[in-house]
C-alpha positions in Angstrom: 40.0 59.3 46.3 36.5 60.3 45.7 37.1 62.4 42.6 38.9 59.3 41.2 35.6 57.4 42.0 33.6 59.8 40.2 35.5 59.8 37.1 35.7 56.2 37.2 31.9 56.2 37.4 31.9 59.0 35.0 34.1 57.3 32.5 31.4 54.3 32.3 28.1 56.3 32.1 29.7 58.9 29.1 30.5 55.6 27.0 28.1 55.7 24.3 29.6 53.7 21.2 30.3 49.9 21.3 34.6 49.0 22.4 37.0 47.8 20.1 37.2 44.5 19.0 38.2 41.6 20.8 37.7 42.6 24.5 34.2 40.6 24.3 32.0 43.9 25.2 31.5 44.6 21.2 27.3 46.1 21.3 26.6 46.5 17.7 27.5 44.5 14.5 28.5 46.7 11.7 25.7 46.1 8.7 27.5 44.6 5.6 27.6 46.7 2.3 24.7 46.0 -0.7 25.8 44.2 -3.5 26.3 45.9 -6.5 26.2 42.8 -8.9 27.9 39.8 -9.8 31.6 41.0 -9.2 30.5 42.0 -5.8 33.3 40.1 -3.3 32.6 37.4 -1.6 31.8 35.4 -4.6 29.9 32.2 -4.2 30.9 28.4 -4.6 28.3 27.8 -7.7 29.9 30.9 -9.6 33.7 29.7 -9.4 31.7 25.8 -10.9 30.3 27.7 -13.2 33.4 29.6 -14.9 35.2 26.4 -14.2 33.4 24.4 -16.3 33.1 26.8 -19.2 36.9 26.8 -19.1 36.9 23.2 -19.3 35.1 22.5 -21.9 36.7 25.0 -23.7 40.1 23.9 -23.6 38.7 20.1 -24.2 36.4 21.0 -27.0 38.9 23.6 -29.1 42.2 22.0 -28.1 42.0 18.3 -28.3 38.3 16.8 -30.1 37.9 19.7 -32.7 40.9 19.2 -34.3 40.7 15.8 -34.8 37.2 15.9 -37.1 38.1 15.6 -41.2 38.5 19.1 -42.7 35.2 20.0 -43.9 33.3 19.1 -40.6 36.0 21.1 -38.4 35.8 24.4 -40.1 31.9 23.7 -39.4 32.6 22.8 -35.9 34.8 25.5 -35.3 32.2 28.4 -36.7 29.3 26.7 -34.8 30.4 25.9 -31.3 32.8 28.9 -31.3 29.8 31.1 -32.1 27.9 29.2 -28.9 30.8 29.8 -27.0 31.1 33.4 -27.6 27.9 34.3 -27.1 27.2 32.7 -23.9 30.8 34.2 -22.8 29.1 37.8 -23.8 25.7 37.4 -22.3 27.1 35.8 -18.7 29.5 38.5 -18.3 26.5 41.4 -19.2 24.4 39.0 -17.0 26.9 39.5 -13.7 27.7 42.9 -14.9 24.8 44.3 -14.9 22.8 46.2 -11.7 19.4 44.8 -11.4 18.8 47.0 -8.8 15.6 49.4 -8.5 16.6 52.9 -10.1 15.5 54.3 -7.0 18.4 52.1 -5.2 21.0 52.8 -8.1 21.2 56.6 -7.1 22.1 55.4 -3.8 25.9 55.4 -3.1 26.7 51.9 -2.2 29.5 52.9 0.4 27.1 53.2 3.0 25.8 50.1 4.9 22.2 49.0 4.8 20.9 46.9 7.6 20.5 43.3 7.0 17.0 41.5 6.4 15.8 39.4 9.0 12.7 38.1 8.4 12.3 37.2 12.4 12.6 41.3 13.1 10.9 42.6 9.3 7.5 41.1 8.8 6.9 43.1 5.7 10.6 44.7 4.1 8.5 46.4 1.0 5.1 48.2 2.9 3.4 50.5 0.5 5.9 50.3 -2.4 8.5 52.1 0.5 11.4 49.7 1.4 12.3 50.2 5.3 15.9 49.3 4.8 16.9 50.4 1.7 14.8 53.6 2.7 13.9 54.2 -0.5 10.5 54.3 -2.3 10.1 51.6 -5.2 8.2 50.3 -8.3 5.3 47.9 -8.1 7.2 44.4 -8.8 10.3 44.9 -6.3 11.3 42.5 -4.0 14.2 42.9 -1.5 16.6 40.5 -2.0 17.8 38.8 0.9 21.1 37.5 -0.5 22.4 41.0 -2.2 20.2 43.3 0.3 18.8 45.4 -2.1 15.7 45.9 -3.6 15.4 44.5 -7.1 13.1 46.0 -10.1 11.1 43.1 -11.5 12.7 40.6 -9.5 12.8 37.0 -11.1 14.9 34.9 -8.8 18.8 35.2 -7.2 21.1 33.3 -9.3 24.2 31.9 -7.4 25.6 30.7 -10.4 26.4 34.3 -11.6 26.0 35.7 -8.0 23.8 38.1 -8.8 20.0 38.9 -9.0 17.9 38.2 -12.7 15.4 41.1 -12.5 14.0 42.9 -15.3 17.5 44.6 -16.7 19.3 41.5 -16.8 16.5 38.7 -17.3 17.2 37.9 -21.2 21.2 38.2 -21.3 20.6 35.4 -18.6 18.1 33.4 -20.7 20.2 33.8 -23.7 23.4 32.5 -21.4 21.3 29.2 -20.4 19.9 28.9 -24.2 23.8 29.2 -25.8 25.3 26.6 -22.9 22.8 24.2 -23.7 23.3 24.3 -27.8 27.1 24.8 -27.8 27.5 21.8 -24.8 25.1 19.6 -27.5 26.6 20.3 -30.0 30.2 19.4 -28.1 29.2 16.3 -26.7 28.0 15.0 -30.1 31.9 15.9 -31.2 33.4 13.8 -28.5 31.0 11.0 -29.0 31.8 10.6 -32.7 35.9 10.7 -31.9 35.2 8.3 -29.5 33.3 5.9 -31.7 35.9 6.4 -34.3 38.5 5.9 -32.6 37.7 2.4 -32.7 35.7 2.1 -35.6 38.3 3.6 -38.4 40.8 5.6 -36.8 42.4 7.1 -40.1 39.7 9.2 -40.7 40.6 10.8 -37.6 44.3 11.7 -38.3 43.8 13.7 -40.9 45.4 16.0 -39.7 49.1 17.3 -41.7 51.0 16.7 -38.1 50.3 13.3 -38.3 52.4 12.5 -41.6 55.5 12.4 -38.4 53.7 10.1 -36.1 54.8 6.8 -37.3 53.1 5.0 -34.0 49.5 4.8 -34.7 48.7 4.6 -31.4 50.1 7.8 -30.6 48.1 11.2 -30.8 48.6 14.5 -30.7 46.2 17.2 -29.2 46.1 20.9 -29.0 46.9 20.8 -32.7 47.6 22.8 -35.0 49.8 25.6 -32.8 50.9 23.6 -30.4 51.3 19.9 -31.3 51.6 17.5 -27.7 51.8 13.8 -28.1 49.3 11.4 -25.9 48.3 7.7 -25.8 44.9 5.7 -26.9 44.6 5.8 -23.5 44.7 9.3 -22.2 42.7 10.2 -25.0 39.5 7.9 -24.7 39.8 8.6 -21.1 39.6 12.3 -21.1 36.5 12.1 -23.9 34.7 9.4 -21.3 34.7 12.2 -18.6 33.7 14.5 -20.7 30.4 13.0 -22.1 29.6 12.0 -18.4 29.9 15.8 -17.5 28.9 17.1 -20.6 25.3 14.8 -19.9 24.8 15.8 -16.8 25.3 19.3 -17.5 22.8 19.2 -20.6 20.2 17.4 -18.2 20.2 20.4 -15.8 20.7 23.0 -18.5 17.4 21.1 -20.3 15.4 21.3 -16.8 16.3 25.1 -16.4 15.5 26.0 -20.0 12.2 23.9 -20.4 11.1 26.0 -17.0 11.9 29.0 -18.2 10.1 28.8 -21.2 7.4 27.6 -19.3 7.3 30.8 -17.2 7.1 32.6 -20.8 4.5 31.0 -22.0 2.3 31.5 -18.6 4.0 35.5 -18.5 4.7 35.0 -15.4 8.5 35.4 -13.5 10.1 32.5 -11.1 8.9 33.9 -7.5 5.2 34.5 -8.6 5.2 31.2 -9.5 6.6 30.2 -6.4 4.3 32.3 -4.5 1.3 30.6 -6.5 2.7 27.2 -5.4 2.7 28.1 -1.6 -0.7 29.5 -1.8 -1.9 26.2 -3.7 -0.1 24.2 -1.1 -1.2 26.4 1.8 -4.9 26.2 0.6 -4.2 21.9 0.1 -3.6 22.1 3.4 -6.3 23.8 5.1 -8.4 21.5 2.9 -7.3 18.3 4.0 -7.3 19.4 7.7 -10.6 20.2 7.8 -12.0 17.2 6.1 -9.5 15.1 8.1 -11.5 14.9 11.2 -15.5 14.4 10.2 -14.5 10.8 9.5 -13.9 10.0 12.9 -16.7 12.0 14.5 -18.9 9.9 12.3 -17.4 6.8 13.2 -17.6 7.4 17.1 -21.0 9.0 16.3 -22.4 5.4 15.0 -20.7 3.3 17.6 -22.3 4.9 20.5 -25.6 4.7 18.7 -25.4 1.3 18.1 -24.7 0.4 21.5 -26.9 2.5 23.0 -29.8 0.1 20.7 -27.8 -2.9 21.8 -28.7 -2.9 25.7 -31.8 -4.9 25.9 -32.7 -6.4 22.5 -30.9 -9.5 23.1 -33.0 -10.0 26.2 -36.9 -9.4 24.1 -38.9 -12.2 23.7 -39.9 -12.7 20.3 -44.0 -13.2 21.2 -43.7 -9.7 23.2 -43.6 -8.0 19.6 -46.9 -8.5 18.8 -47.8 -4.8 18.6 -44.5 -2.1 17.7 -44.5 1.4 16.6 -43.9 2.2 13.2 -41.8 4.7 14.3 -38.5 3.5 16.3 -37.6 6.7 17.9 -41.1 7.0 19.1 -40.1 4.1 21.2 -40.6 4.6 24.9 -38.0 3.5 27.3 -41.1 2.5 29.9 -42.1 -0.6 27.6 -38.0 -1.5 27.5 -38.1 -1.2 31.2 -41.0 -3.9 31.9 -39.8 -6.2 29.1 -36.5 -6.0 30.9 -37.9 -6.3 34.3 -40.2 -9.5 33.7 -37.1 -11.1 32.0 -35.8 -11.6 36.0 -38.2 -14.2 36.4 -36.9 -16.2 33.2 -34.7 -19.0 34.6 -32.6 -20.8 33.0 -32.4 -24.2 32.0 -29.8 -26.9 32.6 -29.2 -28.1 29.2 -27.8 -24.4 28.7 -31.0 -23.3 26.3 -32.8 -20.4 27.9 -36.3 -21.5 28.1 -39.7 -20.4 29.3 -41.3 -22.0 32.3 -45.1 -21.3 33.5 -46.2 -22.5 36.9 -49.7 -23.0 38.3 -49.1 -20.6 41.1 -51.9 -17.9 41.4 -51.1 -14.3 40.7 -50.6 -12.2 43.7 -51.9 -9.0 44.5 -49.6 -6.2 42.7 -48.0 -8.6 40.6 -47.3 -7.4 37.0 -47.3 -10.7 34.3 -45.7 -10.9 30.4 -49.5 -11.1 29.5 -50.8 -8.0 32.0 -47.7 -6.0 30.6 -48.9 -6.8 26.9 -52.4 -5.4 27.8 -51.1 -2.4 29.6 -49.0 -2.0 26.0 -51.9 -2.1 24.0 -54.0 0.1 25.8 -51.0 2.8 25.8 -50.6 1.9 22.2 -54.5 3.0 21.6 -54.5 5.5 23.6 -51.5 7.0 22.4 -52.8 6.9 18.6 -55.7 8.5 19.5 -54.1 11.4 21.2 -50.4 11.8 18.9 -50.3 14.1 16.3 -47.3 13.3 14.9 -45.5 9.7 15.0 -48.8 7.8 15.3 -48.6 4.5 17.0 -49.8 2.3 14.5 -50.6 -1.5 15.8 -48.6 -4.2 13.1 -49.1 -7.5 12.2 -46.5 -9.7 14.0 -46.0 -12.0 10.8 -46.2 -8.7 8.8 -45.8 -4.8 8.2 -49.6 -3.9 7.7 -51.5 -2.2 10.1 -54.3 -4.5 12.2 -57.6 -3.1 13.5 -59.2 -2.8 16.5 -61.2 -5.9 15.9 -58.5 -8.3 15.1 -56.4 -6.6 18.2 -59.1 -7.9 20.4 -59.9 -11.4 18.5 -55.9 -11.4 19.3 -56.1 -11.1 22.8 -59.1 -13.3 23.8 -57.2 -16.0 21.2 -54.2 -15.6 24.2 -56.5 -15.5 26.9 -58.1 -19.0 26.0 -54.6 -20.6 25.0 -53.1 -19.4 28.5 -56.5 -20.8 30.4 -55.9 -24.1 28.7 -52.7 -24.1 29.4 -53.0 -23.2 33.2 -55.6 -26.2 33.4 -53.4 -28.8 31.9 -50.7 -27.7 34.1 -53.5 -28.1 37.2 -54.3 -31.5 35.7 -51.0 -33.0 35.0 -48.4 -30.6 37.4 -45.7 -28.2 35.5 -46.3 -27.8 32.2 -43.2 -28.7 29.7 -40.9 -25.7 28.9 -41.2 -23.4 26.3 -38.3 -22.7 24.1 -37.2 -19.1 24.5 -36.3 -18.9 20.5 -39.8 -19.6 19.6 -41.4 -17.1 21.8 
């Protein structure tokens, strides 16, 4: 019983490689193989479009709308599009044929698996022109493809209409496979569009054609003429060169766009992934840009509303004849003066009619008391003294109805101008009670 327990255990500790199949314990995935062009199984959706298309407009073009043209213009036709045709059939089979894989990679046997990119696991594929899973050392302008895994000499983009890579061996077959689609596909939709004009416009000049001498109908026709005459309505005809200007457009549209790029790219010697790469890098460097200068707008916006009220907190409450003398500077303004201004505001009560006004009473002055005039001499005298010890930000003494600067003199002619006003004042009050109010506003 124990030696069957150590096998057991020994049986599950000697078991190094992964189990078979469908018992859920599988430990590794097997790495697919490289491929080797565009014949390379599976084969992608855009490459069976592709060929299907081609034979479409084929069999259209040669078999029913060629035919019909008068004879001069269809011997043209027929050398002109065929040539188109041909040589884009040439140049897309060499394009899917052909290996655009680093020579390095080429000597390699395909048979053997290579591991599979992952961009989550392989920060940098290609380090040092070395490729870490095609373990191979490479040229300058390789990139690793991750669709065909394999590294790819002068690598342009991965085309999945010929499922394969356009690197450097294989670039101009496929620019000259774009370049003969889009002139043969021109020159077939202008075919179509003329029989279908025709066919409504003067259709004898359309049944030309020594087949047609049988056809009695005249709204019978025949396609896939001369070998193998097949009889068709108005109908079927018109329809079938409708869909084929609608597809033949769209196809020229995106055949334009890919051929005006490329010849872009030639004109700037440059392939499709550096200019991709240059994109990212313009977009990346947008980016940074704007989020930098994103934020100062709003710093600057909070920056000036606490500013302005922080200068808000008392000015409301500053009688208008207490800015006799000011600073020229305002950040040399003290918060002491602010504080008494403040302070002998308290005693300002106001009046019923809802208009803050002024009101001065013949009481005497108590011992200790600070008065609006007492603070204005205790201002002045800090303003002076102040000027005469300051360096920089000099407190200089202003003319209330002006901005020049007063002298000594006139500061003092000032003051004993007050002193009398408030003395007459006090004895009219003494003579006749309270005095009437003083507005506020107009101090």
């Amino acid at each position: 019983m124990n030696s069957e327990k150590m096998s057991c255990c020994a049986r599950h500790l000697r078991r190094t490689g992964p189990a078979h199949a469908g018992n859920g314990n599988e430990l590794v995935t097997e790495a697919p193989l490289s491929r080797q062009n565009g014949w390379s199984l599976p084969p992608q959706t855009p490459q069976l479009v592709a060929w299907s298309t081609y034979t479409f407009f084929v069999i259209v073009g040669f078999g029913i709308y060629i035919p019909l043209l008068p004879s001069p213009w269809k011997w043209v036709a027929y050398g002109l599009i065929g040539a188109a045709f041909f040589l884009h059939l040439v140049t897309h089979i060499a394009s899917v044929s052909i290996d655009p894989a680093d020579p390095s990679v080429r000597v390699k046997n395909y048979s053997s698996p290579t591991p599979i990119y992952d961009k989550h696991k392989h920060a940098h594929v290609i380090h040092n022109q070395h490729c870490y899973l095609c373990e191979v050392d490479v040229g300058p302008k390789v990139k690793h493809c991750r669709t065909c895994n394999k590294c790819v000499a002068d690598f342009d983009h991965h085309c999945k209409w010929l499922n394969n890579c356009v690197g450097g061996r294989n670039y101009w077959f496929f620019f000259t496979t774009v370049l003969t689609a889009f002139i043969g596909l021109f020159l077939l939709v202008l075919i179509v569009l003329f029989v279908f004009i025709e066919h409504f416009v003067n259709p004898a000049v359309l049944r030309t054609a020594p087949q047609f001498q049988s056809v009695k109908d005249n709204s019978t026709w025949l396609v896939f003429l001369p070998l193998a005459p097949v009889e068709t309505s108005s109908a079927g005809l018109l329809t079938v060169a409708a869909f084929t200007f609608l597809l033949g457009g769209f196809c020229l549209m995106l055949l334009a766009h890919l051929l005006g790029f490329h010849f872009y790219l030639l004109w700037n010697k440059m392939s499709t992934f550096e200019h991709i790469v240059k994109k990212r890098q313009e977009q990346s460097s947008q980016d940074v840009e704007s989020g930098v200068k994103q934020p100062s707008p709003k710093i600057e916006v909070s920056t000036k509303k606490q500013t302005r009220s922080k200068s808000t907190d008392c000015e409301s409450a500053i009688p208008r004849h207490t800015s006799l003398f000011r600073y020229a500077d305002e950040k040399q303004l003290g918060s002491h003066l602010t504080e008494v201004i403040c302070s002998e505001m308290k005693h300002i009560k106001p009046s019923s009619s809802g208009v803050d006004r002024v009101y001065h009473s013949t009481k005497q002055k108590k011992p200790g008391e600070v008065t609006l005039h007492d603070s204005e001499k205790q201002k002045v005298a800090s303003a002076e003294h102040g000027r005469e010890k300051s360096v920089e930000g000099i407190p200089v003494v202003q003319d209330p109805l002006g901005s020049s600067a007063m002298s000594t003199a006139a500061v003092e002619q000032q003051l004993r101008t007050d002193a009398r006003s408030e003395s007459a004042l006090s004895s009219s009050e003494g003579a006749g009670g309270e005095g009437p109010p003083l507005d506020r506003k107009s101090c």
